[in-house]
C-alpha positions as a LaTeX table, in Angstrom:
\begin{tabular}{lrrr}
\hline
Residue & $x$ (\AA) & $y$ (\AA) & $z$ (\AA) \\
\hline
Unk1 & 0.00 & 0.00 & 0.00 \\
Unk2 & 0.91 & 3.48 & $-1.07$ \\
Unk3 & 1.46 & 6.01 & 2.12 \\
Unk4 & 2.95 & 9.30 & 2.42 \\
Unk5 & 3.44 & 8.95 & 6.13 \\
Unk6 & 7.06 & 8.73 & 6.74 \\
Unk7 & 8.17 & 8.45 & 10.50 \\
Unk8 & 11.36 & 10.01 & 11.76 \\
Unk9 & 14.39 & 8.15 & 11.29 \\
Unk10 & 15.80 & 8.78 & 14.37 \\
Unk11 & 12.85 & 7.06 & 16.71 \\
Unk12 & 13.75 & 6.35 & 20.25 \\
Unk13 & 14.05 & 2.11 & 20.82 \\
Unk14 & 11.04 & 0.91 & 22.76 \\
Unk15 & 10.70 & $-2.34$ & 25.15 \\
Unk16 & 7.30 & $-3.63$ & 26.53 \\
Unk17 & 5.77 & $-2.12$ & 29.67 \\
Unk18 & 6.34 & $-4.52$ & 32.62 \\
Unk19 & 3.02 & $-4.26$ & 33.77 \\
Unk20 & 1.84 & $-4.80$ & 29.74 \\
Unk21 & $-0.93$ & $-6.93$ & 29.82 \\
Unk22 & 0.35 & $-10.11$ & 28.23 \\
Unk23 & 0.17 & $-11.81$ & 24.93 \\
Unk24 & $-3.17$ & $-13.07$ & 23.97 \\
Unk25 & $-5.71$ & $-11.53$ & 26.54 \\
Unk26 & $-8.01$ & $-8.37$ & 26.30 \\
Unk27 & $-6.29$ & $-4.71$ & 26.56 \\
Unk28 & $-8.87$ & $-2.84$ & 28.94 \\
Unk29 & $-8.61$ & 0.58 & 28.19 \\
Unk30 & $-11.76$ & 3.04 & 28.21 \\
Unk31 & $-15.10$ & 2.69 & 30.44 \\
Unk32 & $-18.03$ & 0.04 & 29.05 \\
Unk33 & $-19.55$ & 3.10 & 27.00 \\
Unk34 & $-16.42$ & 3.60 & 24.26 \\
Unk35 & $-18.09$ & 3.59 & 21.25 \\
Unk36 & $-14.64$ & 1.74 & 20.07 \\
Unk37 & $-14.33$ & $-0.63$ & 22.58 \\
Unk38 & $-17.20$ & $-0.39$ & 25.03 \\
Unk39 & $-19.90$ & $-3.65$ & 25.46 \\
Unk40 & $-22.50$ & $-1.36$ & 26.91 \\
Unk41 & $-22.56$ & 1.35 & 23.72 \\
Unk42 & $-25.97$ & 1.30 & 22.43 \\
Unk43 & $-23.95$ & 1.44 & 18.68 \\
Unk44 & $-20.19$ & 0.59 & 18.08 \\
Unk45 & $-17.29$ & $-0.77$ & 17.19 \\
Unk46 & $-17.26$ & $-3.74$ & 20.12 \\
Unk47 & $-13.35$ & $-4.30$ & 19.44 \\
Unk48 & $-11.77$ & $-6.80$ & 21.22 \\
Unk49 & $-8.04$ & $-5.49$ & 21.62 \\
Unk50 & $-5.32$ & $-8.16$ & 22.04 \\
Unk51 & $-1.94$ & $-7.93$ & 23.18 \\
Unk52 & 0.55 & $-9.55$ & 21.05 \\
Unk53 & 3.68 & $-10.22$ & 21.28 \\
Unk54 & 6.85 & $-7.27$ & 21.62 \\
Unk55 & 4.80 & $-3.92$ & 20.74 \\
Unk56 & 2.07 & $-5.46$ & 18.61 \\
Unk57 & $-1.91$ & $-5.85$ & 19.31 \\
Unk58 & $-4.55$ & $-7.37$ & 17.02 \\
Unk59 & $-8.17$ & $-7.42$ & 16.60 \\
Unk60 & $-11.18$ & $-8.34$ & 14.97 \\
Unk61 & $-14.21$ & $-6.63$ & 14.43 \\
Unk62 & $-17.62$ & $-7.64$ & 12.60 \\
Unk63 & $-18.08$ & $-5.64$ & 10.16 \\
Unk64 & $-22.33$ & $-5.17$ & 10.29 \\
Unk65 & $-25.18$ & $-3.35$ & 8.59 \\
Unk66 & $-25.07$ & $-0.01$ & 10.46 \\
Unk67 & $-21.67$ & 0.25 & 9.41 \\
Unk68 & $-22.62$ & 0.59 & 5.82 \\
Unk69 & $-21.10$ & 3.27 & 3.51 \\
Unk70 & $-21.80$ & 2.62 & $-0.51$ \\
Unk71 & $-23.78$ & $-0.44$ & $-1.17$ \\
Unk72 & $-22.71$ & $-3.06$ & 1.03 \\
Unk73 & $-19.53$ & $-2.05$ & 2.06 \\
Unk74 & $-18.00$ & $-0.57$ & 5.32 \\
Unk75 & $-18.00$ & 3.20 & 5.64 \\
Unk76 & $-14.79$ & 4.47 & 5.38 \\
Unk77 & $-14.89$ & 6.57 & 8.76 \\
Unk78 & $-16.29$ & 3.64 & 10.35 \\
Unk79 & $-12.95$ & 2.03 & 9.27 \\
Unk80 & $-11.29$ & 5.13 & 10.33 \\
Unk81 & $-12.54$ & 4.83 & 13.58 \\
Unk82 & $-11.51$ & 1.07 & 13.70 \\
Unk83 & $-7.81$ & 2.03 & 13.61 \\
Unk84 & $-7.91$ & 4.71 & 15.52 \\
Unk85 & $-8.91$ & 2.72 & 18.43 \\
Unk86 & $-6.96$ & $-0.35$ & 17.69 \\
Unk87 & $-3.83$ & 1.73 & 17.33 \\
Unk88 & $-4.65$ & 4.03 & 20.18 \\
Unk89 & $-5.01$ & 1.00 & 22.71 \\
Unk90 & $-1.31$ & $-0.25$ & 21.75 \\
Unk91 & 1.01 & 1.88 & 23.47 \\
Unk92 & $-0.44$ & 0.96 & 26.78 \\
Unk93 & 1.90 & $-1.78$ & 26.13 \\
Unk94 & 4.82 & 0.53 & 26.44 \\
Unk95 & 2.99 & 2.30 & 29.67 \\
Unk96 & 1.71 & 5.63 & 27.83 \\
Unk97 & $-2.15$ & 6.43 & 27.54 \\
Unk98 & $-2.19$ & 8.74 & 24.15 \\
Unk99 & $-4.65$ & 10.74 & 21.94 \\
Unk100 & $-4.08$ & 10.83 & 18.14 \\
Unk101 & $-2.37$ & 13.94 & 16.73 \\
Unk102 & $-2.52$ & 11.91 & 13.20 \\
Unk103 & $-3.92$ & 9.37 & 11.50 \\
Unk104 & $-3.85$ & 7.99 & 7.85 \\
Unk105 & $-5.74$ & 5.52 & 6.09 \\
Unk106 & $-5.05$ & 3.31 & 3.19 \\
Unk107 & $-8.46$ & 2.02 & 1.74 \\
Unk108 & $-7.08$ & $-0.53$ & $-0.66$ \\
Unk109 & $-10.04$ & $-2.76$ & $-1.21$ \\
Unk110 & $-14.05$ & $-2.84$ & $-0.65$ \\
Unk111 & $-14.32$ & $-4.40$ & 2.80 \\
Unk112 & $-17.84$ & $-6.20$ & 2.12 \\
Unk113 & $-20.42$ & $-6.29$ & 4.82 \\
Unk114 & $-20.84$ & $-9.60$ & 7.17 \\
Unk115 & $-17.01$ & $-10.14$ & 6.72 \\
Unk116 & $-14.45$ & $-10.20$ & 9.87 \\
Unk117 & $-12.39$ & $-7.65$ & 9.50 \\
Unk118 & $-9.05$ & $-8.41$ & 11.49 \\
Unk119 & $-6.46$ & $-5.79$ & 12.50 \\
Unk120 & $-2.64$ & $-6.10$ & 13.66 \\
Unk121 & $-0.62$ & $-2.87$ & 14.91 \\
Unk122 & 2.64 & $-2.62$ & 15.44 \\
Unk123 & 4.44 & 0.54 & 17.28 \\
Unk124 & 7.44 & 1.51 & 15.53 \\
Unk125 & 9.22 & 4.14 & 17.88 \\
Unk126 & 9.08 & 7.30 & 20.04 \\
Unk127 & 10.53 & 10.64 & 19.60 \\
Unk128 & 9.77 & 12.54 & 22.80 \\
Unk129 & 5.51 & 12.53 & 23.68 \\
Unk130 & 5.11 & 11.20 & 20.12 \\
Unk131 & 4.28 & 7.87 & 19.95 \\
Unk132 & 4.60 & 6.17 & 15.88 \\
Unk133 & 2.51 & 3.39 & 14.87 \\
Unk134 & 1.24 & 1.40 & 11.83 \\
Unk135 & $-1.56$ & $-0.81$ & 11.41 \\
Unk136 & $-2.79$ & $-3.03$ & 8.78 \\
Unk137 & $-6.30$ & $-4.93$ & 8.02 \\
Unk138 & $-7.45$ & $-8.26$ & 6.40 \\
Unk139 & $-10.43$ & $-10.66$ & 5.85 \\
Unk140 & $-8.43$ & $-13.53$ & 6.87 \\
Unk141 & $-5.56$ & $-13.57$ & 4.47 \\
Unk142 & $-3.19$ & $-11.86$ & 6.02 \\
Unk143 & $-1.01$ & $-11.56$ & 2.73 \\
Unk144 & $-4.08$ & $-9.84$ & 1.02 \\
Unk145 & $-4.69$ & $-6.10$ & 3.15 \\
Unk146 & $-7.71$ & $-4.24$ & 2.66 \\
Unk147 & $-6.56$ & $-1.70$ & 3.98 \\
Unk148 & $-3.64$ & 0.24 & 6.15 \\
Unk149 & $-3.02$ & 3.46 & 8.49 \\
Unk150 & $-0.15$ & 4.83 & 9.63 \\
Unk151 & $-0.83$ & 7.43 & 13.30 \\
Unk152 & 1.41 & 9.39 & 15.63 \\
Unk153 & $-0.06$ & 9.49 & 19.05 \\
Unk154 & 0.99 & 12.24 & 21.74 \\
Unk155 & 1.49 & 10.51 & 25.34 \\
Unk156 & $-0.74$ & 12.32 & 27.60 \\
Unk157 & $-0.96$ & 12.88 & 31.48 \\
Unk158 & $-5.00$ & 11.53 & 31.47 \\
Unk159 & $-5.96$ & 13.54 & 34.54 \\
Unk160 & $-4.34$ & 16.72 & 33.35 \\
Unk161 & $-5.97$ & 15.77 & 29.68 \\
Unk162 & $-9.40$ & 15.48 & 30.24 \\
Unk163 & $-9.48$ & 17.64 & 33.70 \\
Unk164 & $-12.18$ & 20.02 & 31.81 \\
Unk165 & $-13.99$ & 17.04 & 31.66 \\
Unk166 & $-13.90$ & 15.08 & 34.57 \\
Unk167 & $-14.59$ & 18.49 & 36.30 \\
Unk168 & $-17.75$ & 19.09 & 34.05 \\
Unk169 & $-18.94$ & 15.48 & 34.81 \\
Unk170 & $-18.71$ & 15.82 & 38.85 \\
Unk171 & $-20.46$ & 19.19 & 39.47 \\
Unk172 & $-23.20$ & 18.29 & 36.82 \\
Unk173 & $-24.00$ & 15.01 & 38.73 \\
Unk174 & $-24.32$ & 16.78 & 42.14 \\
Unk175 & $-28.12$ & 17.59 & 43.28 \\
\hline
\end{tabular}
């Protein structure tokens, strides 16, 4: 796939987190309401995040009718969306909660409607806050992408991040 994303050369080396949750199970990240990742949203994504091995994560996601852009076919900000939180959920491995700065996508092929759709991500480096990673997805062949993204993620201090927020949320819920 064609990209014009080109990450620095000079990226810092990165080893897995410690604490990384460990190959093969479930990357918690948000609350039961992400529409990426959440089993309680009334619509999304429902992505199952896995850690893999080193820096990488995978996932699969159903790819269903309220997802539909042209005739039966995924919408391409649905698929958007897709990466964005597959790729944002990987550098948890490395320790560092992040929010996307930028994101590309690759649409290489129709991604048909009742197919699994299956993701892998794999973080490349650091340089500083900014966290590089690329992502590619399949129907099951993983020789044959449908379609790829390239992101850089800034590491973020989540308290300090979404203060504004979490202030918001307390004093509205107070009688």
């Amino acid at each position: 796939m064609k990209t014009t994303f080109v990450p620095p050369a000079d990226l810092e080396p990165l080893t897995r987190h410690p604490k990384a949750t460990p190959p093969g199970e479930r990357i918690s990240l948000h609350h039961s309401m992400c529409f990426g990742c959440g089993a309680d949203a009334p619509v999304g994504l429902r992505l199952d995040v896995l850690a893999g091995e080193g820096l990488t994560v995978t996932a699969e996601m159903e790819v269903v009718d309220w997802m539909q852009g042209g005739p039966g076919v995924i919408h391409g900000g649905v698929l958007s969306a897709a990466f964005d939180e597959v790729m944002g959920t990987s550098p948890l491995l490395i320790g560092a909660p992040v929010v996307t700065a930028h994101l590309e996508v690759d649409y290489a092929k129709p991604i048909p409607l009742g197919s699994t759709l299956h993701f892998s991500t794999r973080i490349l480096g650091r340089q500083r806050r900014k966290v590089y990673i690329e992502a590619r997805a399949h129907l099951g062949d993983p020789e044959q992408p449908v379609a790829g993204a390239h992101a850089l993620f800034i590491v973020i201090d989540v308290k300090e991040h979404f203060a504004d927020y979490l202030d918001k949320r307390v004093t509205s819920s107070r009688p």
